[in-house]
C-alpha positions as a Markdown table, in Angstrom:
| # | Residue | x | y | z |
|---|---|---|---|---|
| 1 | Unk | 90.3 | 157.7 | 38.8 |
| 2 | Unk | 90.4 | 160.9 | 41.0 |
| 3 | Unk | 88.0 | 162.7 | 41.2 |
| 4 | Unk | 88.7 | 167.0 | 40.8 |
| 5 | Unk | 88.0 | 167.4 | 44.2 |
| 6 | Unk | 90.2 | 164.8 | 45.5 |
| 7 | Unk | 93.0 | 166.1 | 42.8 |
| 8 | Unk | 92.7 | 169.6 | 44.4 |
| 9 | Unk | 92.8 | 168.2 | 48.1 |
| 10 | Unk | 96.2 | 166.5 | 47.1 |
| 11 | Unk | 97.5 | 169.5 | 45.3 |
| 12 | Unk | 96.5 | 171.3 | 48.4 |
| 13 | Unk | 98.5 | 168.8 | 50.5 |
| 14 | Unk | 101.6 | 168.9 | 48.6 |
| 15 | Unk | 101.8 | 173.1 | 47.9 |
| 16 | Unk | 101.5 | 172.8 | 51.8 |
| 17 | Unk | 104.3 | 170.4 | 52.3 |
| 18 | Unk | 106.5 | 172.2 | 50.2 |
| 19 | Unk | 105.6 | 175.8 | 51.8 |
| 20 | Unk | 106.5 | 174.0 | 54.8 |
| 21 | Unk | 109.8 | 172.8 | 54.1 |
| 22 | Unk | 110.7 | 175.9 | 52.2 |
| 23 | Unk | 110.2 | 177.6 | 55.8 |
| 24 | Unk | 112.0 | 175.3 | 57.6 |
| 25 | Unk | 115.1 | 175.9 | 55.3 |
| 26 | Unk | 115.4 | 179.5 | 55.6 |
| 27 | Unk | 114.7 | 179.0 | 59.2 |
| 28 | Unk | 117.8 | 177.3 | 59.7 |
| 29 | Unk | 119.4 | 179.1 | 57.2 |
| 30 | Unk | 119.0 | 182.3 | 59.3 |
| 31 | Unk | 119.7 | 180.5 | 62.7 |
| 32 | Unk | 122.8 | 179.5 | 61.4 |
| 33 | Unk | 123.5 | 182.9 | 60.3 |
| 34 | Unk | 122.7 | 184.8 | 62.9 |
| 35 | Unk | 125.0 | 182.8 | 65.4 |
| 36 | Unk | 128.2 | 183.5 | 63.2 |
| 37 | Unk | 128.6 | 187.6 | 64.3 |
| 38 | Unk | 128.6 | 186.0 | 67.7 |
| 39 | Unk | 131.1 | 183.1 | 67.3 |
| 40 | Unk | 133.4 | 185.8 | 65.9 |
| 41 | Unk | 133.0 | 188.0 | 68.8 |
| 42 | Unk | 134.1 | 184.8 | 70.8 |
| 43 | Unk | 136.6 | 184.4 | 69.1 |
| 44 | Unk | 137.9 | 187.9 | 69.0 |
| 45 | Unk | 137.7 | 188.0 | 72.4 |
| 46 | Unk | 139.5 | 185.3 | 73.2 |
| 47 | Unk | 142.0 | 185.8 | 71.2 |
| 48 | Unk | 142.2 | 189.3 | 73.0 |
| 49 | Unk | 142.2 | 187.6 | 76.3 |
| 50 | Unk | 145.0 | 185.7 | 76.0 |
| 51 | Unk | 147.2 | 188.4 | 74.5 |
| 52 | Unk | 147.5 | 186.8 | 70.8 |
| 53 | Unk | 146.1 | 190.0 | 69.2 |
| 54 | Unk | 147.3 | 193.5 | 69.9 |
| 55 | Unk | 144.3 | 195.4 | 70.3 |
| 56 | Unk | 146.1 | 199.0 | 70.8 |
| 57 | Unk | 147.8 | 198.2 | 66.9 |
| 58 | Unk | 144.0 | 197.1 | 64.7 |
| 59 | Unk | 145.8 | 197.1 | 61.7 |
| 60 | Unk | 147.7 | 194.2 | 62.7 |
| 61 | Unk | 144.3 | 192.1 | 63.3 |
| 62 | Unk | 143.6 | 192.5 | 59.7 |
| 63 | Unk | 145.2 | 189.1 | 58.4 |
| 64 | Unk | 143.0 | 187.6 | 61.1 |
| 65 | Unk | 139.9 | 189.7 | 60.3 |
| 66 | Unk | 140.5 | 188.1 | 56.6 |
| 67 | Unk | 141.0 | 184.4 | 58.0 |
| 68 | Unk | 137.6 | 185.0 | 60.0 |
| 69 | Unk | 136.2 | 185.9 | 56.8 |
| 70 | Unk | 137.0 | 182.8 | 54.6 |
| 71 | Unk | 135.5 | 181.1 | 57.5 |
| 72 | Unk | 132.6 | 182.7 | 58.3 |
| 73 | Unk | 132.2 | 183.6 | 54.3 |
| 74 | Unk | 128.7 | 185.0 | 54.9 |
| 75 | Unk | 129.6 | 188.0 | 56.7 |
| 76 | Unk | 129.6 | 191.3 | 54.9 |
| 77 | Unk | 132.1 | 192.6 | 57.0 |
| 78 | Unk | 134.0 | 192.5 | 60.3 |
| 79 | Unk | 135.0 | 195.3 | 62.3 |
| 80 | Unk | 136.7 | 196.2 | 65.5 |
| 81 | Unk | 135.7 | 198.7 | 67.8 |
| 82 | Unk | 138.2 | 200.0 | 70.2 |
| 83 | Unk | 137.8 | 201.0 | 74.0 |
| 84 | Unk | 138.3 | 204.6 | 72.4 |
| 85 | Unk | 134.7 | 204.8 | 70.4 |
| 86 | Unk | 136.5 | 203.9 | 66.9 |
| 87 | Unk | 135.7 | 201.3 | 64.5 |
| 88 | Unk | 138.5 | 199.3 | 62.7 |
């Protein structure tokens, strides 16, 4: 039989446990996040660099700005800032 200090020790343990893995989880979850605004400047650029976007004509980016999104589904938004100061 436990005994209720024993009983609170292992309630202890596993609220601790699961605090634990609850942290790790959104950890990751962030990490992963955080890395996609990145990956899509990568991309972008790229893109850029090899002349497959026009980046004088940001309108036409915009089926590309949409395919980024279904990828990268947890961004808000995606935007495209010109060497003149403006944001597409």
């Amino acid at each position: 039989m436990l005994s209720a200090s024993q009983g609170a020790r292992i309630s202890r343990d596993l609220g601790q446990r699961n605090l634990s893995e609850i942290q790790r989880r959104v950890v990751d979850h962030l990490a992963a996040n955080f890395e996609y605004p990145a990956r899509v400047t990568a991309l972008n650029v790229g893109m850029a660099t090899r002349g497959e976007i026009d980046i004088d004509n940001p309108r036409s980016m915009l089926f590309g700005f949409y395919d980024q999104w279904q990828v990268f589904n947890t961004l808000s938004a995606i935007a495209w800032g010109g060497k003149d100061g403006n944001v597409t």
